[in-house]
PDB file as gemmi writes it, atoms N, CA and C in Angstrom:
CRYST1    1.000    1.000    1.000  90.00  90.00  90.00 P 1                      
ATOM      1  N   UNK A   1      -8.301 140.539 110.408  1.00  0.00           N  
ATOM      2  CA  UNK A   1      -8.921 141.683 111.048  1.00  0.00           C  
ATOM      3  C   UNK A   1      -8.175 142.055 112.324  1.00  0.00           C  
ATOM      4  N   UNK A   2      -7.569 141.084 113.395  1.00  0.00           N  
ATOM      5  CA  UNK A   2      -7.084 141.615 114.166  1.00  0.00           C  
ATOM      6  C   UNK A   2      -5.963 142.054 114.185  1.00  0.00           C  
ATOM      7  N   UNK A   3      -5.071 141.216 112.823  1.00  0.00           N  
ATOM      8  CA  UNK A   3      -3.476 142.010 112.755  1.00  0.00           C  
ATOM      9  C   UNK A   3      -3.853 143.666 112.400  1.00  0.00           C  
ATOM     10  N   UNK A   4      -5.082 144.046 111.703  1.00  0.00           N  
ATOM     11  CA  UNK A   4      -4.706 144.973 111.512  1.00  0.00           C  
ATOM     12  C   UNK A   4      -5.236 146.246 112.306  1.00  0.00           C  
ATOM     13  N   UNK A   5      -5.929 145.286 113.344  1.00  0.00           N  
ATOM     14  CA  UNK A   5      -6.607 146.469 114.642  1.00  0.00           C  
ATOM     15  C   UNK A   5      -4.671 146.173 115.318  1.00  0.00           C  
ATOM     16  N   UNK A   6      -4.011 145.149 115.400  1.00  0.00           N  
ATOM     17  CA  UNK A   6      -2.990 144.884 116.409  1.00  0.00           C  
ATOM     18  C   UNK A   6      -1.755 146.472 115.675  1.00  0.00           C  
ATOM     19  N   UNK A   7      -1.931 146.390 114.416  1.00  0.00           N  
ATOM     20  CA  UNK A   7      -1.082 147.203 113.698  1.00  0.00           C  
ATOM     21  C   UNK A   7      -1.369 148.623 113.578  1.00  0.00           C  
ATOM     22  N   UNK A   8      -2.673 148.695 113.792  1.00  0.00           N  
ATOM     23  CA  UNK A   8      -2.976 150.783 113.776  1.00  0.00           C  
ATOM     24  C   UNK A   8      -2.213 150.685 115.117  1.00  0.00           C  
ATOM     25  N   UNK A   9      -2.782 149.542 116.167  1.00  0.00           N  
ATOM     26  CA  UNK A   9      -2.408 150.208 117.539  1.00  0.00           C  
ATOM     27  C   UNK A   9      -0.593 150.530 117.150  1.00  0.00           C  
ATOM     28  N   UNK A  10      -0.317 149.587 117.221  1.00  0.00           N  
ATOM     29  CA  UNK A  10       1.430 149.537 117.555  1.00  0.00           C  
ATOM     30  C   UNK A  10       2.011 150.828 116.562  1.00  0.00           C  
ATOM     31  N   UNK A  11       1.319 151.419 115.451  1.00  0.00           N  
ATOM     32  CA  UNK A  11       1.853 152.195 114.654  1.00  0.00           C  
ATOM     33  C   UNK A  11       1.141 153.518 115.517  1.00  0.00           C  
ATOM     34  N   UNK A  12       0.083 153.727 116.408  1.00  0.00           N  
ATOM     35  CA  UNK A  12      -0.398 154.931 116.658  1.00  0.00           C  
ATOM     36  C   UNK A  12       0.505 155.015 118.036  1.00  0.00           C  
ATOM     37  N   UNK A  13       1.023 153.709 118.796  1.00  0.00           N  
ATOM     38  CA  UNK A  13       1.850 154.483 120.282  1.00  0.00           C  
ATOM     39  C   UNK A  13       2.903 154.581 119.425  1.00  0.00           C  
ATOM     40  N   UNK A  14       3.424 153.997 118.419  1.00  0.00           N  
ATOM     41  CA  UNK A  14       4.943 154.526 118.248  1.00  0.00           C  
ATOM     42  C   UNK A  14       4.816 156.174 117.633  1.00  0.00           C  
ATOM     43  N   UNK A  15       3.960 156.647 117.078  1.00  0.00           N  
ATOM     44  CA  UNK A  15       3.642 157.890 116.819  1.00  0.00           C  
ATOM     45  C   UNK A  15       3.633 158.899 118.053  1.00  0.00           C  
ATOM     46  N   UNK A  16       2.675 158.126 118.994  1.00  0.00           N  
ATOM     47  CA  UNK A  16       2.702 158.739 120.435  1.00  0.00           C  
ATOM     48  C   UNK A  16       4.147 159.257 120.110  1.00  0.00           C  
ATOM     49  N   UNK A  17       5.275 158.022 121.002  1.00  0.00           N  
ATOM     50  CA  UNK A  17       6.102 158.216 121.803  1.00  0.00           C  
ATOM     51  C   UNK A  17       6.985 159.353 120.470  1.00  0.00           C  
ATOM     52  N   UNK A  18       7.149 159.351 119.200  1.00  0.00           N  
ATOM     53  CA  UNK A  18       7.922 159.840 118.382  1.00  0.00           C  
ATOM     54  C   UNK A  18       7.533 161.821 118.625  1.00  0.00           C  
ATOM     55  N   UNK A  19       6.224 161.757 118.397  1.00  0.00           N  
ATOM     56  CA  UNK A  19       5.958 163.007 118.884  1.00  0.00           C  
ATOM     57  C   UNK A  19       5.872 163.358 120.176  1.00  0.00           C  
ATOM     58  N   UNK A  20       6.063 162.419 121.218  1.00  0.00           N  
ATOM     59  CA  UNK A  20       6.329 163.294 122.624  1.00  0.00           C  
ATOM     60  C   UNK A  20       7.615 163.397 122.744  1.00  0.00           C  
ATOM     61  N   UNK A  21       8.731 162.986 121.854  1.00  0.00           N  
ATOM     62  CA  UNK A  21      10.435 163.131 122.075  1.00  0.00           C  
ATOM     63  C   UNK A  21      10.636 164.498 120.954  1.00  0.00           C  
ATOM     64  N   UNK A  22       9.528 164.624 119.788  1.00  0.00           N  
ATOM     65  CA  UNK A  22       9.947 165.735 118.973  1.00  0.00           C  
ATOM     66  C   UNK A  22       9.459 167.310 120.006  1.00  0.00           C  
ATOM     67  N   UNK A  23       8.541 166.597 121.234  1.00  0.00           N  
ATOM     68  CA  UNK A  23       7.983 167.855 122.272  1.00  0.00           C  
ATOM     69  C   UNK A  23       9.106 168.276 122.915  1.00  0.00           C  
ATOM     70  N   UNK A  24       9.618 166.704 123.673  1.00  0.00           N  
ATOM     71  CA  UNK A  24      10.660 167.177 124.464  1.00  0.00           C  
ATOM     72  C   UNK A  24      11.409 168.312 123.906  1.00  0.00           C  
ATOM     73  N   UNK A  25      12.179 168.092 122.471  1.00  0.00           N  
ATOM     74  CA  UNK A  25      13.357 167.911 122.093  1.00  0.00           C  
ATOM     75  C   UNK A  25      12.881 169.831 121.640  1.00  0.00           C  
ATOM     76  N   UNK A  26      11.462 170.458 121.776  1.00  0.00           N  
ATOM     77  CA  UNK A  26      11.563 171.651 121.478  1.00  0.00           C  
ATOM     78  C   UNK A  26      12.215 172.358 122.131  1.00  0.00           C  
ATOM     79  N   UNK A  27      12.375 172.062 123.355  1.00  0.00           N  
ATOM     80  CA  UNK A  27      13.303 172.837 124.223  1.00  0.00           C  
ATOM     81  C   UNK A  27      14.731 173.242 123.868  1.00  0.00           C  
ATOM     82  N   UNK A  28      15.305 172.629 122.776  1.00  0.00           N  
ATOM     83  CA  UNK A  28      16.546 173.383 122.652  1.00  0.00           C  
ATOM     84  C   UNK A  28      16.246 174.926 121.588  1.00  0.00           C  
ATOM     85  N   UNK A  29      15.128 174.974 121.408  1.00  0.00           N  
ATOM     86  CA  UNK A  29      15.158 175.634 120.978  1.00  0.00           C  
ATOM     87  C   UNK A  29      15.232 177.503 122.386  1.00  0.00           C  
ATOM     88  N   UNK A  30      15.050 177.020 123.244  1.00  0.00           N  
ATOM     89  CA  UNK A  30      15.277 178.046 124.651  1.00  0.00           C  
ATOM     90  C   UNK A  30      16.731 178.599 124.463  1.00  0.00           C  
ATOM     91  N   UNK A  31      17.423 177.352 124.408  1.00  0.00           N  
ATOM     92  CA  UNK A  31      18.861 177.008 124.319  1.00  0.00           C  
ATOM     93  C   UNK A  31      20.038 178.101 123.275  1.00  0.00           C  
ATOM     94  N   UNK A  32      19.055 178.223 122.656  1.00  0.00           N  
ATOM     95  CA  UNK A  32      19.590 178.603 120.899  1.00  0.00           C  
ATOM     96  C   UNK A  32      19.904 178.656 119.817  1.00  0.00           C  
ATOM     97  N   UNK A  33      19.092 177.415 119.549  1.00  0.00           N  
ATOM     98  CA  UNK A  33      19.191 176.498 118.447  1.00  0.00           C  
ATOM     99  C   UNK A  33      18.287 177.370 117.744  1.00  0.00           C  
ATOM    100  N   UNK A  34      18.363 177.081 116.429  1.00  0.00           N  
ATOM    101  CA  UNK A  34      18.006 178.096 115.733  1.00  0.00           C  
ATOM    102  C   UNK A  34      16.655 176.717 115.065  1.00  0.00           C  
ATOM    103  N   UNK A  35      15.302 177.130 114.011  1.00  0.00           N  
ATOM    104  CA  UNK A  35      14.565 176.223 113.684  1.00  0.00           C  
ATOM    105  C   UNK A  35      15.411 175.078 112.621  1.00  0.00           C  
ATOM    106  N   UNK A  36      16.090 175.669 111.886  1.00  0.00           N  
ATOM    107  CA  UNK A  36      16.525 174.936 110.721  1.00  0.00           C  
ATOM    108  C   UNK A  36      17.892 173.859 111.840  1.00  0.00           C  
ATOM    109  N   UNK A  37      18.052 174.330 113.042  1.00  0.00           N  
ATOM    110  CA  UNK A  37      19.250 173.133 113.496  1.00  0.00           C  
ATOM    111  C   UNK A  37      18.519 172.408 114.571  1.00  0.00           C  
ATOM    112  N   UNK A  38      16.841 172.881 114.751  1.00  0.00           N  
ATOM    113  CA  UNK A  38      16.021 171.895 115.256  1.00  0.00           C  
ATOM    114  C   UNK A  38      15.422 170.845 114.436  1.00  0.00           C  
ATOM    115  N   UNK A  39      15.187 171.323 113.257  1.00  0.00           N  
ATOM    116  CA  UNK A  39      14.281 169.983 112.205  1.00  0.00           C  
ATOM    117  C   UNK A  39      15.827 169.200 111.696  1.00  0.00           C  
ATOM    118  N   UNK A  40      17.039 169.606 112.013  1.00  0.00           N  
ATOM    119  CA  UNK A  40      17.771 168.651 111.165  1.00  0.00           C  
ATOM    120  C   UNK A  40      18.120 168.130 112.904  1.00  0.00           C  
ATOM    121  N   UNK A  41      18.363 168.039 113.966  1.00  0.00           N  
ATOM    122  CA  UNK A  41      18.577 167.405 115.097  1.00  0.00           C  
ATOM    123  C   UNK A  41      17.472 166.125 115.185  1.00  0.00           C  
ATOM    124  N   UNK A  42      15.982 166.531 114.376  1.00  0.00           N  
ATOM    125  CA  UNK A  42      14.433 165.872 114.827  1.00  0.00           C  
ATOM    126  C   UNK A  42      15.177 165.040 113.803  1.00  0.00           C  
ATOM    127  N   UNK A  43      15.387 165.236 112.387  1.00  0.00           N  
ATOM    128  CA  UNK A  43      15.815 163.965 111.405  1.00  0.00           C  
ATOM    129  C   UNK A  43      16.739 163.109 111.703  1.00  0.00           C  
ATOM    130  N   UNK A  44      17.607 163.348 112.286  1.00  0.00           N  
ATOM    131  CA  UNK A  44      18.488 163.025 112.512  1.00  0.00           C  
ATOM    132  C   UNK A  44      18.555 161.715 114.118  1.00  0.00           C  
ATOM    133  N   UNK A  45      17.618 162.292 114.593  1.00  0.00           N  
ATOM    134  CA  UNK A  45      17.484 160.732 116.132  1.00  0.00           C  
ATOM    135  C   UNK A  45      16.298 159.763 115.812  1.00  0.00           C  
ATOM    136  N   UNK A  46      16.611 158.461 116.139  1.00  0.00           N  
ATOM    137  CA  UNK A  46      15.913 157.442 115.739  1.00  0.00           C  
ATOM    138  C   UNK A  46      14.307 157.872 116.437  1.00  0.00           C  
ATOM    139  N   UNK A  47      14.690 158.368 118.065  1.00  0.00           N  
ATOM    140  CA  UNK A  47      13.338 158.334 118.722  1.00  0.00           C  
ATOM    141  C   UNK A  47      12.644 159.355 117.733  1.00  0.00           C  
ATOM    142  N   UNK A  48      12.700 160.395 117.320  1.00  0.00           N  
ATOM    143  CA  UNK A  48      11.747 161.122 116.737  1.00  0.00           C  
ATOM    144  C   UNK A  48      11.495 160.361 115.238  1.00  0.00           C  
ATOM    145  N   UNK A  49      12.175 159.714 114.671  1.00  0.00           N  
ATOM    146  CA  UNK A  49      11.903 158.905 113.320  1.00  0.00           C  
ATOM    147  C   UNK A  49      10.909 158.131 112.948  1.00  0.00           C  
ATOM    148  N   UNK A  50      10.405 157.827 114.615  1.00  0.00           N  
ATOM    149  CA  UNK A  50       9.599 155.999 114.925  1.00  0.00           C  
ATOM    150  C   UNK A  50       8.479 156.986 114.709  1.00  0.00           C  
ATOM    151  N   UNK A  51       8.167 158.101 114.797  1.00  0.00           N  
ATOM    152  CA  UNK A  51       6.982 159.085 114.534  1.00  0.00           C  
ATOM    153  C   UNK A  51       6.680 158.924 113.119  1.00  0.00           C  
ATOM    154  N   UNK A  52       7.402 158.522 111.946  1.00  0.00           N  
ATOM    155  CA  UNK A  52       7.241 158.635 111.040  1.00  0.00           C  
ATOM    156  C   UNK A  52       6.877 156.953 110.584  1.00  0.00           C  
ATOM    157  N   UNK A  53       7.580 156.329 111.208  1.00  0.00           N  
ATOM    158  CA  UNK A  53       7.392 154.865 110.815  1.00  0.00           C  
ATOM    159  C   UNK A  53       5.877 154.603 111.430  1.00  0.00           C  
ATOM    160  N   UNK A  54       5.750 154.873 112.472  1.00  0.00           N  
ATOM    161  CA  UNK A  54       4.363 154.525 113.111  1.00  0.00           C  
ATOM    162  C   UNK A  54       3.435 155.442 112.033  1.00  0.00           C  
ATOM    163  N   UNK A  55       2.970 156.391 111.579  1.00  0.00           N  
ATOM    164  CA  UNK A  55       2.236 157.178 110.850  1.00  0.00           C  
ATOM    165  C   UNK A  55       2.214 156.029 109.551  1.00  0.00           C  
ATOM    166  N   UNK A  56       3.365 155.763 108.899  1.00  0.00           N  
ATOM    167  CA  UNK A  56       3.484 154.609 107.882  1.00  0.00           C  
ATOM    168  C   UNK A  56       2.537 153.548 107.923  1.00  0.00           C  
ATOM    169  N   UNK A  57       2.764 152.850 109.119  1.00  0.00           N  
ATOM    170  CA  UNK A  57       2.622 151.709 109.747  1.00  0.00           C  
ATOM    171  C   UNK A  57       0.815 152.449 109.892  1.00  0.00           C  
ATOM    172  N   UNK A  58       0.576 153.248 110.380  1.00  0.00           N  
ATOM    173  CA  UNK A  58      -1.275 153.389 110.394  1.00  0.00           C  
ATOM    174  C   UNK A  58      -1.832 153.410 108.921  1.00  0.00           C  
ATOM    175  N   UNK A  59      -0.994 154.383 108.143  1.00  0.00           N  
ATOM    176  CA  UNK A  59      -1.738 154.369 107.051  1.00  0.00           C  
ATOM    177  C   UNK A  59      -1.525 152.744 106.218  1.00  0.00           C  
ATOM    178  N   UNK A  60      -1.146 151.991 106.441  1.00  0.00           N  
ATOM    179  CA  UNK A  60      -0.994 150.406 105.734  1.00  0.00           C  
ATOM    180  C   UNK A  60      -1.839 150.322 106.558  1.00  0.00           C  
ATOM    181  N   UNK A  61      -2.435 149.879 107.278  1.00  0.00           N  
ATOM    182  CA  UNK A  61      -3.245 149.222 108.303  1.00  0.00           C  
ATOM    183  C   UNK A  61      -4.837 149.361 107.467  1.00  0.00           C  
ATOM    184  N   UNK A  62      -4.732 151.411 107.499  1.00  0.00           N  
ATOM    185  CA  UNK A  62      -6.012 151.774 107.326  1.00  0.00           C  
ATOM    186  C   UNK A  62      -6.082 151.574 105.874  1.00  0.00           C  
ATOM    187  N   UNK A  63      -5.354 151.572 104.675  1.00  0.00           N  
ATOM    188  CA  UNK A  63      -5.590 151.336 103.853  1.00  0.00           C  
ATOM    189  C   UNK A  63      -5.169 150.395 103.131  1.00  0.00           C  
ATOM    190  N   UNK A  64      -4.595 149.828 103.509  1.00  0.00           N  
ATOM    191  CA  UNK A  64      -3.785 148.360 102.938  1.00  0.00           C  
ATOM    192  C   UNK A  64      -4.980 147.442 102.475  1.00  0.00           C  
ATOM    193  N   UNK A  65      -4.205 146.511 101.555  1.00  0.00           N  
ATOM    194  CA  UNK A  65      -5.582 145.554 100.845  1.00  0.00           C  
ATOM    195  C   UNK A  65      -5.485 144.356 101.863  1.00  0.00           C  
ATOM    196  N   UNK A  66      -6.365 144.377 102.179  1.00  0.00           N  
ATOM    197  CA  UNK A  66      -6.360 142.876 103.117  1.00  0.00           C  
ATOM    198  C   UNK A  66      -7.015 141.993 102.560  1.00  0.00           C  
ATOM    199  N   UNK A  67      -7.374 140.749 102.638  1.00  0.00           N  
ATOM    200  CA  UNK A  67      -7.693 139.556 102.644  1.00  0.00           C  
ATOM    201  C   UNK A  67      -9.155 139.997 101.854  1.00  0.00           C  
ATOM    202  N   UNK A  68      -9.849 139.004 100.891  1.00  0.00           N  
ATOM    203  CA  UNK A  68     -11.230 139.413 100.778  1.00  0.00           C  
ATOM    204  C   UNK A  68     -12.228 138.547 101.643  1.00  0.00           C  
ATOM    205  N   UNK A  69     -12.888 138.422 101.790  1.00  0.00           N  
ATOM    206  CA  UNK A  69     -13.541 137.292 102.596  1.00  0.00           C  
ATOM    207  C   UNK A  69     -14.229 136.702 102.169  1.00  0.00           C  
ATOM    208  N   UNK A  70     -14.626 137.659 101.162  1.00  0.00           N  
ATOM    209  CA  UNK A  70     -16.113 137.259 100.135  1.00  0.00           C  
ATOM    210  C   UNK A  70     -15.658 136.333  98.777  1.00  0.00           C  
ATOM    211  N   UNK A  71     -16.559 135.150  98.782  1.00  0.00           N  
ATOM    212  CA  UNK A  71     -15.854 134.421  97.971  1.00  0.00           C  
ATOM    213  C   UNK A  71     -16.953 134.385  96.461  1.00  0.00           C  
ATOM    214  N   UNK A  72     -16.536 134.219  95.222  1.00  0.00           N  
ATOM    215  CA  UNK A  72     -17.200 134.615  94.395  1.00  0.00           C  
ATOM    216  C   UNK A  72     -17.794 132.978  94.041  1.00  0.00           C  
ATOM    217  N   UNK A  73     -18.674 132.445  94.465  1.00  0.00           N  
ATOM    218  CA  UNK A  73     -19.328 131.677  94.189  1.00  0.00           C  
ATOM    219  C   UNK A  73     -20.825 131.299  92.763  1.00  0.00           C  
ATOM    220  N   UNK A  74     -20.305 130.280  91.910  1.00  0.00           N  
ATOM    221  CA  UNK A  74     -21.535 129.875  90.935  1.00  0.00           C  
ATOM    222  C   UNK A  74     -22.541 128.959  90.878  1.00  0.00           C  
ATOM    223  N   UNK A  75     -23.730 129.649  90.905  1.00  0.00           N  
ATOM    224  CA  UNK A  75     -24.380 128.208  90.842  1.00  0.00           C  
ATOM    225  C   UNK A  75     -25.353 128.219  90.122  1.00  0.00           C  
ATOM    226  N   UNK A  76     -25.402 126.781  89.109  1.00  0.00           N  
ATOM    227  CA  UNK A  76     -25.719 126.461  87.606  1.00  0.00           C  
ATOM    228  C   UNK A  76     -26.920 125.983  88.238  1.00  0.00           C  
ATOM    229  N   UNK A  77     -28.198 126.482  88.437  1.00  0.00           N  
ATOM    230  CA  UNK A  77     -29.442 126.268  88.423  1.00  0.00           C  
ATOM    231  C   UNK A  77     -30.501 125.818  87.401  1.00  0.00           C  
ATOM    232  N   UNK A  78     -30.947 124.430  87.052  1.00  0.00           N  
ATOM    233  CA  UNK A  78     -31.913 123.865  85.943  1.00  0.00           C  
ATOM    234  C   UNK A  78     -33.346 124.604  86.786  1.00  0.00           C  
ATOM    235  N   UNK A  79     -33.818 125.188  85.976  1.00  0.00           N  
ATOM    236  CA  UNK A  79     -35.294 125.199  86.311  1.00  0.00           C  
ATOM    237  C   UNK A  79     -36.108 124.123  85.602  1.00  0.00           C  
ATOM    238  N   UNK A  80     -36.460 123.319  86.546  1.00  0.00           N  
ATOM    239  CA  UNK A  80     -37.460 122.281  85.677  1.00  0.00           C  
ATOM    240  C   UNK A  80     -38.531 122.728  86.398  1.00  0.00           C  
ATOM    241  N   UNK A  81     -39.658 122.592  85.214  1.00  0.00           N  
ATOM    242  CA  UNK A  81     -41.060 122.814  85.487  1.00  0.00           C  
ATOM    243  C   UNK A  81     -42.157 121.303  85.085  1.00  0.00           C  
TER     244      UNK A  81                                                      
END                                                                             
């Protein structure tokens, strides 16, 4: 349970930081970069990538199969009367 509270976190700041470098990085578009030589600049740098790995990294967390806890237990009961 806690790796996977430890793992949304670490996958939701690396999302943070991936989308505050794809914010920065709108600014070339002032510059004159055109959209299609902004989304291939965003693919192209690791910092905006970790946006994608962290998003990864939440959805395993939130849906990944974890551990069961519940154990399937039998028990052979005689009723004597």
């Amino acid at each position: 349970m806690i790796t996977r509270v430890f793992f949304f976190l670490l996958g939701f700041i690396l999302m943070v930081i991936g989308i505050m470098y794809m914010m920065i990085y709108i600014n070339l578009l002032s510059f004159g970069y055109t959209y299609l030589e902004y989304f291939v600049y965003i693919l192209t740098h690791y910092e905006c990538l970790i946006a994608i790995l962290g998003f990864i990294i939440v959805l395993l967390s939130l849906f990944g199969k974890g551990k069961s806890h519940v154990k399937c237990v039998r028990h052979h009961f005689k009723f004597i009367r």
